[in-house]
Structures are given as C-alpha cells and as structure tokens.
ZAGUZA-357068 format. One record per residue: x, y, z of N, C-alpha, C in turn. Coordinates in steps of 0.2 Angstrom, whole numbers, padded with zeros to 4 digits, always signed. Atoms other than C-alpha are relative to their C-alpha. Layout:
XYZXYZXYZ/...
//
This chain:
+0003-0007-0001-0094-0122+0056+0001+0003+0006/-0002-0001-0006-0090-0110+0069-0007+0007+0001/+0003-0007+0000-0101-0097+0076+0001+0004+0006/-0002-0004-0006-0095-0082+0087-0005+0005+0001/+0004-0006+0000-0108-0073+0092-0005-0001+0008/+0004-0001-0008-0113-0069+0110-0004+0003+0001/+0005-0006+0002-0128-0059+0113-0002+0003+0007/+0002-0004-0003-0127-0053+0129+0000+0007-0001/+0002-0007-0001-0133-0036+0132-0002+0003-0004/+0006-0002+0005-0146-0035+0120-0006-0003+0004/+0006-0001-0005-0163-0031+0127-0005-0006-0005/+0003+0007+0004-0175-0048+0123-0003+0002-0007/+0009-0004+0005-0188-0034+0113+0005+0003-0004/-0002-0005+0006-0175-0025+0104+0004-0005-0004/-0006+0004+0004-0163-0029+0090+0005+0008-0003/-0006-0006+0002-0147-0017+0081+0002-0002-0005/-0001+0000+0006-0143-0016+0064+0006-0003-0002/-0003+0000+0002-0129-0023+0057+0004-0004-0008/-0003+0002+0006-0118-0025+0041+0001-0007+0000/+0001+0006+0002-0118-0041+0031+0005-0001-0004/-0006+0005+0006-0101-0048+0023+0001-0006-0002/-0001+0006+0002-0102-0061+0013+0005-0003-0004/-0009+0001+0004-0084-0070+0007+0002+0007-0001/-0003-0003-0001-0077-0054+0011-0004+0006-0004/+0004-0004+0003-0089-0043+0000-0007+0002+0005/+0007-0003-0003-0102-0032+0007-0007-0001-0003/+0006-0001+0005-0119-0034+0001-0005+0003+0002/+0005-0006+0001-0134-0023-0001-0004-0003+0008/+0003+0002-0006-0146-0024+0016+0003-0002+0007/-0003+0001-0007-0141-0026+0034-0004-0009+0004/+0001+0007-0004-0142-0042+0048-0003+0003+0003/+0005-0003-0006-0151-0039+0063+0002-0004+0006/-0002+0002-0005-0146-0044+0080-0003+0001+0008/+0003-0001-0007-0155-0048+0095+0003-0007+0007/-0003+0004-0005-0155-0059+0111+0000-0004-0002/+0000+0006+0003-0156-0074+0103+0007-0002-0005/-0004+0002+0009-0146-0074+0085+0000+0007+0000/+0000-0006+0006-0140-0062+0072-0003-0004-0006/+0008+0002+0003-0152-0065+0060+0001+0005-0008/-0001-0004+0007-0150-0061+0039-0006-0003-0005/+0004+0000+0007-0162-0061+0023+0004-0008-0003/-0005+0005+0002-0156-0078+0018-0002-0001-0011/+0000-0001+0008-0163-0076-0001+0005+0004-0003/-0007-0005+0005-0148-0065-0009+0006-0004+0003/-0006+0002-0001-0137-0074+0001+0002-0008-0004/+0000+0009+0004-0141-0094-0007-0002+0004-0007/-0002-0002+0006-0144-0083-0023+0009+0001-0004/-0006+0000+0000-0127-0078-0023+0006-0007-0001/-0005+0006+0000-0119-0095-0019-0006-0003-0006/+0004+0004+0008-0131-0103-0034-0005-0006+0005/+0004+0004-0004-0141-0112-0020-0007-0003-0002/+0008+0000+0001-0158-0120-0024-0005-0001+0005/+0003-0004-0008-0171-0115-0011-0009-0004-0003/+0006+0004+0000-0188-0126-0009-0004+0003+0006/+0008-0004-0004-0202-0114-0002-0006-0002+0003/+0008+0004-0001-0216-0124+0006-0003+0004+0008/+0003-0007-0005-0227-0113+0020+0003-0004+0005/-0002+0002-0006-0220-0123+0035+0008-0004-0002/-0008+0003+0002-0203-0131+0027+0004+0002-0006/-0005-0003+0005-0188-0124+0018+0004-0005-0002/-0008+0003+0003-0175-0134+0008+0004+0002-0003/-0005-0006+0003-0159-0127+0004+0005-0007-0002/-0004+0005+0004-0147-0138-0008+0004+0004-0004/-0008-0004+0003-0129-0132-0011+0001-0003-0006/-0003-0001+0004-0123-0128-0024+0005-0005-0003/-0009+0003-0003-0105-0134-0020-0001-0007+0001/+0000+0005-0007-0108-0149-0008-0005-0005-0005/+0005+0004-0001-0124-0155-0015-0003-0002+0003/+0004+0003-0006-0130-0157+0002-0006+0004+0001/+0006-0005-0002-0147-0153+0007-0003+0001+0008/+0003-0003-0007-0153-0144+0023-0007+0001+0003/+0006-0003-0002-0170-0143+0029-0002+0002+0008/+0003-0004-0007-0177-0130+0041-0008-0001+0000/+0006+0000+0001-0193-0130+0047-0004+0005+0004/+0000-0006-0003-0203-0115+0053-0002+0000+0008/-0001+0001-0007-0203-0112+0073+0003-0005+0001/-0005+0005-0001-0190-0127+0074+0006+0002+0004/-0006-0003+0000-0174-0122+0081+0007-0007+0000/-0006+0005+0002-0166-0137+0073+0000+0001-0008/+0000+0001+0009-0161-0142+0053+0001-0006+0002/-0002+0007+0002-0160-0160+0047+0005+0004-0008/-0007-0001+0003-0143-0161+0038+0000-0006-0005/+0002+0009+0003-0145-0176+0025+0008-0003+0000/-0008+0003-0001-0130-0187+0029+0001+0001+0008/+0000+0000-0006-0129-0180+0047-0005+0001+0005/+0007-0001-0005-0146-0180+0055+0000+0007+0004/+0002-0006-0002-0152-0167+0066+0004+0005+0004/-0007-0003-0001-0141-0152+0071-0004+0006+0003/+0001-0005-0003-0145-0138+0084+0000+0007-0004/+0000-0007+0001-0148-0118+0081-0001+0004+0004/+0001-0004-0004-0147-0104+0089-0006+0006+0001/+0006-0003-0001-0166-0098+0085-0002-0004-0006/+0005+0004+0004-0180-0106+0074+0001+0007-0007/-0001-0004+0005-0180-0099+0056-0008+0003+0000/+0005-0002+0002-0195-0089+0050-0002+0002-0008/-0002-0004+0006-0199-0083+0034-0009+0002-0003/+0006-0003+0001-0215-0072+0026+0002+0007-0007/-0001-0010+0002-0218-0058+0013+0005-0002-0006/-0005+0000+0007-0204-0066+0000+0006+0001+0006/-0007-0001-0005-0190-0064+0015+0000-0006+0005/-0002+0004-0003-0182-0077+0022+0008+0002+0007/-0005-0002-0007-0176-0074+0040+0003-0006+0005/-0004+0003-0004-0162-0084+0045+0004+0001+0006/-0008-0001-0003-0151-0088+0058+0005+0000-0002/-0007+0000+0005-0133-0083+0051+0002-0006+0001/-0002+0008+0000-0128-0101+0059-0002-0005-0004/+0004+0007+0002-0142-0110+0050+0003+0002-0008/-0003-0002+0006-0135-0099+0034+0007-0003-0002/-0007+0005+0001-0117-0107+0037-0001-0007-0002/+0002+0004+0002-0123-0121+0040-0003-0004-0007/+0003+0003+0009-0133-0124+0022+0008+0001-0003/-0005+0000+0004-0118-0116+0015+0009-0002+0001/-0008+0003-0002-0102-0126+0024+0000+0008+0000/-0004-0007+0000-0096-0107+0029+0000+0002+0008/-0001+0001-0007-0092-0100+0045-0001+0006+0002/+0000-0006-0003-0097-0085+0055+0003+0004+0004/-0007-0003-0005-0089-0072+0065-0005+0008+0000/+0001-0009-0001-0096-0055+0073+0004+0005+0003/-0003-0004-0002-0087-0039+0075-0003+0005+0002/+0004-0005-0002-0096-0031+0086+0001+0009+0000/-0004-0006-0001-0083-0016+0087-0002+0004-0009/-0001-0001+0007-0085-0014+0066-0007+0000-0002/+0010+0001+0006-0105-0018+0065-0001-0002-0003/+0001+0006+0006-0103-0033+0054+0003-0007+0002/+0000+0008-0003-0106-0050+0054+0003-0003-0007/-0004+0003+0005-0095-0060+0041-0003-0008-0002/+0001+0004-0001-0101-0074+0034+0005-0003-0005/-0007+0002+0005-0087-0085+0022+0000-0007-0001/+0003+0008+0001-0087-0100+0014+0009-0001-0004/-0008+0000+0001-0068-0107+0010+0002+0000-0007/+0001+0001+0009-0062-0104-0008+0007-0004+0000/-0002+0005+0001-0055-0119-0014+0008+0002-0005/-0007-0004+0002-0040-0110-0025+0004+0004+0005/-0004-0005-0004-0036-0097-0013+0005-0004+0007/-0003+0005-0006-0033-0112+0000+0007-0003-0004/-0007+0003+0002-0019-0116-0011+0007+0003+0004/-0006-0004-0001-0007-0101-0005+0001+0002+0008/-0003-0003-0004+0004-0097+0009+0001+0007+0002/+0002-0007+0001+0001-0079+0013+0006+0003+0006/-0001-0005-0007+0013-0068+0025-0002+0008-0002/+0001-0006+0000+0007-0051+0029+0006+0004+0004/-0004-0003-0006+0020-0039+0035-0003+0006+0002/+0000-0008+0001+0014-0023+0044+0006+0003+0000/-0008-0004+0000+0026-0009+0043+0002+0001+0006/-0002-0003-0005+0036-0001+0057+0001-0005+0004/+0002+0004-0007+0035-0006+0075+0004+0002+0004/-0007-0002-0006+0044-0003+0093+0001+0007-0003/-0004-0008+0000+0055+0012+0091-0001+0002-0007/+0003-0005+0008+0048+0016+0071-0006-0002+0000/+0007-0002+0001+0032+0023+0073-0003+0000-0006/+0005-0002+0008+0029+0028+0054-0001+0007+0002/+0003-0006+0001+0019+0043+0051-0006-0001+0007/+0004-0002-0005+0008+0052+0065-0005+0003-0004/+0007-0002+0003-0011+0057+0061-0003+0001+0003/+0005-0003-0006-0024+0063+0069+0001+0002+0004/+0000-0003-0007-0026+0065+0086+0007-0004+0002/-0007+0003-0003-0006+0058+0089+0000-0008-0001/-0001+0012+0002-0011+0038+0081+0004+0002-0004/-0008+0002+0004+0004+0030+0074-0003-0006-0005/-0001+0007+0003+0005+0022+0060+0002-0008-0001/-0005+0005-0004+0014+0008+0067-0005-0004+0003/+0005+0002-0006-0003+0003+0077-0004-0001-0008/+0005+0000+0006-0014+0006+0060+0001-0005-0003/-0003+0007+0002-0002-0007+0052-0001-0004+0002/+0001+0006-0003-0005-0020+0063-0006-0002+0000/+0005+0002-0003-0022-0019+0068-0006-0002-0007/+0005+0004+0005-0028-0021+0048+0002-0006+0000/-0005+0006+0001-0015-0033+0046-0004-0005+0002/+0005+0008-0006-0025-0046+0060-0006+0002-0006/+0004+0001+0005-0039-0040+0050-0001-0003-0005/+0000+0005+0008-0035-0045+0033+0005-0009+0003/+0000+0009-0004-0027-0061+0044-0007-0005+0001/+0005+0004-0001-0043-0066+0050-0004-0001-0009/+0004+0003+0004-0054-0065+0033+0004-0005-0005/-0005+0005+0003-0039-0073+0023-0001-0009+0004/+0001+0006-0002-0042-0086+0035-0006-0004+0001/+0007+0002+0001-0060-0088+0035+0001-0001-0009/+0001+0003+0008-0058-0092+0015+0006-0004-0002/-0004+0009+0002-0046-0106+0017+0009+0001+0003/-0009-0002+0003-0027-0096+0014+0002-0003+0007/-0007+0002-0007-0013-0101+0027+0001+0006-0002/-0005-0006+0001-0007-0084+0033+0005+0000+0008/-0005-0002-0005+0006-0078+0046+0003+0007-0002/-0004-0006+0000+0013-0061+0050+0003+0001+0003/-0008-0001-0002+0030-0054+0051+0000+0001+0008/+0000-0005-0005+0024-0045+0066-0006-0002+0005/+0007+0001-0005+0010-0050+0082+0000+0004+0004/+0000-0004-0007+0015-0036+0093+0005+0008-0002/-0003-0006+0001+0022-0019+0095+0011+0000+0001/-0006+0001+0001+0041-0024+0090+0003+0000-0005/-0002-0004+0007+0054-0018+0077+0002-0005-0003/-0003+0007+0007+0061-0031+0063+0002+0007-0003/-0003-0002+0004+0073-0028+0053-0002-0003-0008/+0002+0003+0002+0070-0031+0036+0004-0005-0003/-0002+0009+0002+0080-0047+0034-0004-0004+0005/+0003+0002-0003+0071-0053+0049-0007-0002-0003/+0006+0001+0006+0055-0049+0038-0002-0005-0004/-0003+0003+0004+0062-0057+0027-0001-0011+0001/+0000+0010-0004+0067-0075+0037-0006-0002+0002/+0006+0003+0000+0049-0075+0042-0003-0003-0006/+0003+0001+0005+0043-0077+0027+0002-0006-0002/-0004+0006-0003+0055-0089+0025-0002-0007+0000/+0001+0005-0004+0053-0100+0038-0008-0002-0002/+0007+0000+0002+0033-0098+0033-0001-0004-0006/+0004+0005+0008+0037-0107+0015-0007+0007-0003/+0008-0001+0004+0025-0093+0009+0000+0002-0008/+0000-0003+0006+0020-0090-0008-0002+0009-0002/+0001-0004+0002+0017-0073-0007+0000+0004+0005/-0003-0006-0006+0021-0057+0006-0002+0006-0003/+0004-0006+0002+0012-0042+0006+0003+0006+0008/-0004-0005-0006+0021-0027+0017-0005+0009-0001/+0006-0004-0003+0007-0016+0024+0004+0006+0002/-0002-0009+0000+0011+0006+0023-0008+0004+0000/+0005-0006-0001+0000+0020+0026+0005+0004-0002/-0004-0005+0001+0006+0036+0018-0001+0008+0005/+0003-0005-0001+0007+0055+0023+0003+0004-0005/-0001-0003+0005+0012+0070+0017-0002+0008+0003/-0001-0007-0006+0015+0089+0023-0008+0003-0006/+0006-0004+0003+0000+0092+0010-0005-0003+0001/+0008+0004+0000-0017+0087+0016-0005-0002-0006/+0007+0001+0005-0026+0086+0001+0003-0007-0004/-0003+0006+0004-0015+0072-0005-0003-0008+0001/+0003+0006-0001-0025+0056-0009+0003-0004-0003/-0001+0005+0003-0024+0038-0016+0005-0004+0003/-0002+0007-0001-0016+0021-0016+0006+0000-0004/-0006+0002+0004+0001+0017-0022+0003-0006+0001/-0004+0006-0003+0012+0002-0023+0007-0001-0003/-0007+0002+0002+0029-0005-0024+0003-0009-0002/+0001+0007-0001+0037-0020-0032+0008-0002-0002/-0008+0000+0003+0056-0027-0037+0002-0004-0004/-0001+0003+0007+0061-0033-0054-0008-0006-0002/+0003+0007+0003+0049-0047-0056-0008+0002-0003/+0007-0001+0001+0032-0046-0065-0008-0003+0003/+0006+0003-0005+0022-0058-0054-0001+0010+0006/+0001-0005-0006+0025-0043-0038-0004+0006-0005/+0007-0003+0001+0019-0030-0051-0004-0002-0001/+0006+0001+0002+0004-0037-0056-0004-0001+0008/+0001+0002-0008+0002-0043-0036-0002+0008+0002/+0000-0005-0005+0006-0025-0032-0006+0006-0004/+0006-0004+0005-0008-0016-0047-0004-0003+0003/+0007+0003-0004-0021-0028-0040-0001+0003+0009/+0003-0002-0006-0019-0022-0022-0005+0007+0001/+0002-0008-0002-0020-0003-0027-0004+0001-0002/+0007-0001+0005-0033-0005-0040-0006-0002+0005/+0004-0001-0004-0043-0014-0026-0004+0006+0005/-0001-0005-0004-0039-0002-0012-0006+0007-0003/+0003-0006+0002-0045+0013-0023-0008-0002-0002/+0006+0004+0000-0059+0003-0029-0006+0001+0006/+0003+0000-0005-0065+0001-0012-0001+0006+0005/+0001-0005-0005-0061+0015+0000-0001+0007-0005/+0003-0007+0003-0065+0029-0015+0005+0004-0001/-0006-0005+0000-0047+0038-0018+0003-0003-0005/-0003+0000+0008-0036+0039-0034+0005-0006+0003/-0004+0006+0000-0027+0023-0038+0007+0005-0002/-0006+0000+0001-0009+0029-0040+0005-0001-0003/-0003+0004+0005-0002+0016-0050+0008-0004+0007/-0005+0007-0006+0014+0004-0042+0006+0003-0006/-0007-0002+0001+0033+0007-0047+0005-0003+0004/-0005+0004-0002+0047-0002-0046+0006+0004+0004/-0004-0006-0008+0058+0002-0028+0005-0004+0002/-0006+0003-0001+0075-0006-0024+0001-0001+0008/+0001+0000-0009+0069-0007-0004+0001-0007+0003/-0002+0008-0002+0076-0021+0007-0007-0003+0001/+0007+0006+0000+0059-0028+0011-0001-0003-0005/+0001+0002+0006+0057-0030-0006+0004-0005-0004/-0005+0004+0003+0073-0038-0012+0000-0005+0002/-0004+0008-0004+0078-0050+0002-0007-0005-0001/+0005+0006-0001+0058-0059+0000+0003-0005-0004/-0002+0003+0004+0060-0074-0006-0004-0004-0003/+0005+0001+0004+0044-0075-0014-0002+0006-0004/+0003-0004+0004+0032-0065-0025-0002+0006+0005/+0001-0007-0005+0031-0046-0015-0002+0004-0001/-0001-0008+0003+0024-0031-0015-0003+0004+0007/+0000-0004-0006+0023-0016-0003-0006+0006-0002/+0008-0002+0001+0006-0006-0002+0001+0007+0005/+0001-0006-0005+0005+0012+0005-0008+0001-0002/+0008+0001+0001-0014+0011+0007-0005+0005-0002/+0005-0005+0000-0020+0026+0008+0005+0007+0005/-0005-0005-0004-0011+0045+0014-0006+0003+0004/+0005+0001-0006-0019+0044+0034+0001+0010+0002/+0002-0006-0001-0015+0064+0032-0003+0002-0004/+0004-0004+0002-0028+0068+0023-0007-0001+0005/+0005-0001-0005-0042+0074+0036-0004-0006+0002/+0005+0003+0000-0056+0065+0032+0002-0007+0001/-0001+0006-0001-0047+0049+0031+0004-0002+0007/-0001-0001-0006-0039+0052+0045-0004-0001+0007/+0006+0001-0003-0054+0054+0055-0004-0007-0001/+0002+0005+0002-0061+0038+0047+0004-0006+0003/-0006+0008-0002-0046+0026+0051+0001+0001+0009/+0002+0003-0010-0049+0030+0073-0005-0003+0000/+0006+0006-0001-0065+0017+0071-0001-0007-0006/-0002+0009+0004-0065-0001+0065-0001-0001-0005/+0000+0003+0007-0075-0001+0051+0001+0003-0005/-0005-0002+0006-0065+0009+0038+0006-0003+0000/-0005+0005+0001-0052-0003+0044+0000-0005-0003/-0001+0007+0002-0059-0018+0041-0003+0003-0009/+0002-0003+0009-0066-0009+0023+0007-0001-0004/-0004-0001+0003-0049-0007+0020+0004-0009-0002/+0000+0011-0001-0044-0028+0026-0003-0003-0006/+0004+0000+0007-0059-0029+0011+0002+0000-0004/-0004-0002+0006-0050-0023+0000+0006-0002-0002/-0006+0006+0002-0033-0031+0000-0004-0008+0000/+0002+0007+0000-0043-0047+0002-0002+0000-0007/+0001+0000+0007-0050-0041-0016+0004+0000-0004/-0007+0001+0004-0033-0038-0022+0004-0007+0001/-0002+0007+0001-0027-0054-0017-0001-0005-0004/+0006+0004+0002-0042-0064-0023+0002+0002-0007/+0000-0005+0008-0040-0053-0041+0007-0002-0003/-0007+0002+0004-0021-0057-0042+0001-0008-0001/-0001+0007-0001-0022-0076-0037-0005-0004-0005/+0005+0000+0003-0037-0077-0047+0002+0000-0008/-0004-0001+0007-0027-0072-0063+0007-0007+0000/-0002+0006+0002-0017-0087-0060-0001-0005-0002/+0005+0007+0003-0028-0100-0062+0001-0001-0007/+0001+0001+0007-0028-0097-0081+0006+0002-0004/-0006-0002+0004-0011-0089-0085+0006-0004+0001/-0007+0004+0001+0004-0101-0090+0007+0004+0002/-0008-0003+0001+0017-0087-0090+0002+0002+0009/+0000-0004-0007+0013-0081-0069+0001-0008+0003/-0002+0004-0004+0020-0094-0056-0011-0002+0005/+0008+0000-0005+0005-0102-0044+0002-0005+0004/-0005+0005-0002+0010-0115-0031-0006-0009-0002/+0003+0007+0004+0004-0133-0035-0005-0003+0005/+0006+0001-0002-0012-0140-0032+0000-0007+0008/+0000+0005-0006-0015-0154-0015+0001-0009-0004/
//
C-alpha cells in the first residue's frame, strides 16, 4: 500500500472538497481533506468492491472480498488490526455515525489491498486496487508530436505537443496503479520519428500501443472523437473502444475509427491504434483542457477504453491476449 498525501497547508479546523476515483471511475460524493488525512464515506466504496462490513458502535470489521482478509478499526484508534499481520499504523483514527462511515483513504486501501495517490492540482484523490487481467499486458503509450512538431495550437498559444504528454503520464500513472506494465514512446519535449516510435515499442515487448492526437480544425464548432487503425481487427476493435469511451466520458460525438495507412501505425509491431481525442479548437474544450482535471477525465477515459478492449479478450477465442503468469 502506498499513500501520497501530504497535508501541509491545510488549516487544523478547516477541510476542501475533493473528488473520489475509485479504479479509475468517478463516484458519486466527494472526499474531504484536512490537516490530518483525506478522509471518504467508506460504505459505497466496500459496497462496490463486494466487501462485507461488521458495524458494532466502537468496532468495524471489513472482510475483502478478494483476499478474504479481515481488517478491524476501532473508533478513535488510529490503528487497524490486520489478521495475519497484526497491528498497522494510520494516518487519523476512523469515525463513523449517522449511516456514514468516515474513513481514512489509507485505512480504505488498506482493507482493500489498493493504493492511494492525491492530485492536488486536479482535486482528486484515487483510490485503485490492481486488476488482476489487466496486469497481464504490456502497454506503450505514445504521445504525438514533440521538439520541432508542435501539432495544432489552441487557446491561449498551448501546443498540442505539451497536451499529449501530459495526459499521456496521466493515463501512465492510473494504468499503473491497476497492475499494467506501461512505458512511453516519449518522457520529454523531443521529436521521434515514427520507426523510432516504433523500436520503443519494440524493445518494450509490449502488447499493445496506443498513439495519443488531439485534433483541430479551421471550424470551431467541430466536435468528437475519432480513431485510427491498420488492417488488423484486433487495432479496430482497440481503436472503437477508445473513442466509444472518450465520447462516453468527456460528452462529444463519438466519430467512429477508420482504417489509415500512417507510419505509426504500420511499423508497430503489436495491436495499434491512434486516437485524435477530442478537436482542442472547439472553444469550450479548449478552455477546459488549460486545467488538470478535464485532463485527467480524459486519462479516464482511455483507461475505460483499454479496460473495455482487453476485457473483451478474456472470453473471445478469435482476438489475440498475451498468456496468463
């Protein structure tokens, strides 16, 4: 369990609202964050994972689902008893009253094996538990552009080229809180060619390559999600599940995906597809994409498309999947 959550410069008496991602999914109600902890409703969240939850007025017990391991808090405690590892620190005593159960997110992890991470820039705290299929696959992400190919300009003078990367690490870090091996083409403002792209990938052994676009367009009202893919039916299906998410998610016309003869696309030497996410000349979305969290929404959302594509392997014979541990 990891928990990144520092809490200076929150006043002892105050606390600030923040979003609640759970496995990459948003859920209904906010966390809460003060000097102490970040701090969430822990009933919807053990509802979700199938957890079974033992209520008594001074003592909780929480029993995974998954693990079958059991946790107990006790109230004003600011420990858990771990069955099998005995007694384990926390970063504030739980509380609960009223039908709400007020956890610390660590002590949340903790029942749930998962791992925490706050984003204070984006106003959400993630919580994520590793999915045991998804850790099967090797992921490379390429952003587009770089160095001397900026992409398209939007807004106030932001590049493309900077938009690409910066969901990219995005959908890096939650890919990586839910198991996958990822690596990307690109960690810096530098140009690749696309056989370069390519030989990443490559070298990475990965099963799967996803090449991150933003679109524009001399007409501002122009929306949605499009994608691209090269002969093979696994990349369409890879490349229908990203946009399907995308539109899903960020609220714009899905597009549809179409097969594109583009070096990125040819030389991978895996299952591929290229994503134009969203066209950053339309105002409003333009406006939206200068602040973190319609970025990481967007990260969200290829994470659902991934999850959605790789998900449909599990049960289909005729779609490749890489072999199990």
């Amino acid at each position: 369990m990891r928990q990144d959550l520092p809490m200076n410069g929150y006043r002892p008496n105050g606390h600030r609202r923040v979003r609640v991602v759970l496995d990459g999914r948003l859920i209904d109600g906010h966390g809460r964050l003060d000097a102490r902890a970040a701090w969430v409703d822990a009933g919807p969240i053990a509802f979700r994972w199938g957890a079974r939850l033992d209520i008594g007025e001074d003592v909780l017990g929480w029993r995974d689902a998954r693990s079958g391991r059991t946790v107990v808090f006790r109230r004003g405690d600011p420990h858990a008893e771990v069955e099998g590892h005995g007694v384990v620190p926390l970063s504030a005593s739980p509380e609960w009253s009223d039908g709400q159960l007020l956890l610390p997110a660590d002590a949340v992890a903790l029942a749930g094996g998962a791992t925490v991470r706050l984003d204070r820039r984006a106003g959400a705290l993630f919580i994520t538990r590793p999915d045991p299929y998804l850790a099967r696959f090797r992921i490379l992400i390429d952003p587009g552009h770089g160095g001397n190919d900026p992409g398209c300009t939007y807004g106030d003078g932001r590049l493309e080229k900077d938009l690409n990367l910066d969901v990219a690490r995005r959908l890096a870090r939650l890919l990586q809180a839910a198991g996958a091996a990822v690596a990307l083409s690109r960690t810096s403002d530098v140009e690749l060619s696309p056989l370069q792209r390519c030989a990443r990938a490559r070298q990475f052994q990965a099963h799967l390559a996803i090449s991150l676009h933003h679109n524009a367009f001399w007409d501002p009202s122009l929306q949605g999600a499009e994608g691209y893919f090269y002969r093979h039916d696994p990349g369409r299906r890879l490349a229908a599940s990203l946009v399907g998410a995308l539109a899903r998610v960020l609220g714009i016309p899905n597009r549809g995906v179409r097969e594109a003869s583009v070096g990125i696309l040819r030389c991978m030497p895996c299952t591929a597809a290229l994503v134009e996410a969203a066209f950053v000349s339309e105002p409003r979305l333009a406006r939206a994409f200068a602040h973190p969290w319609p970025r990481t929404k967007e990260a969200m959302a290829l994470l659902e498309g991934i999850r959605g594509f790789c998900g449909a392997l599990r049960g289909d014979g005729v779609l490749w999947a890489p072999p199990g541990p």
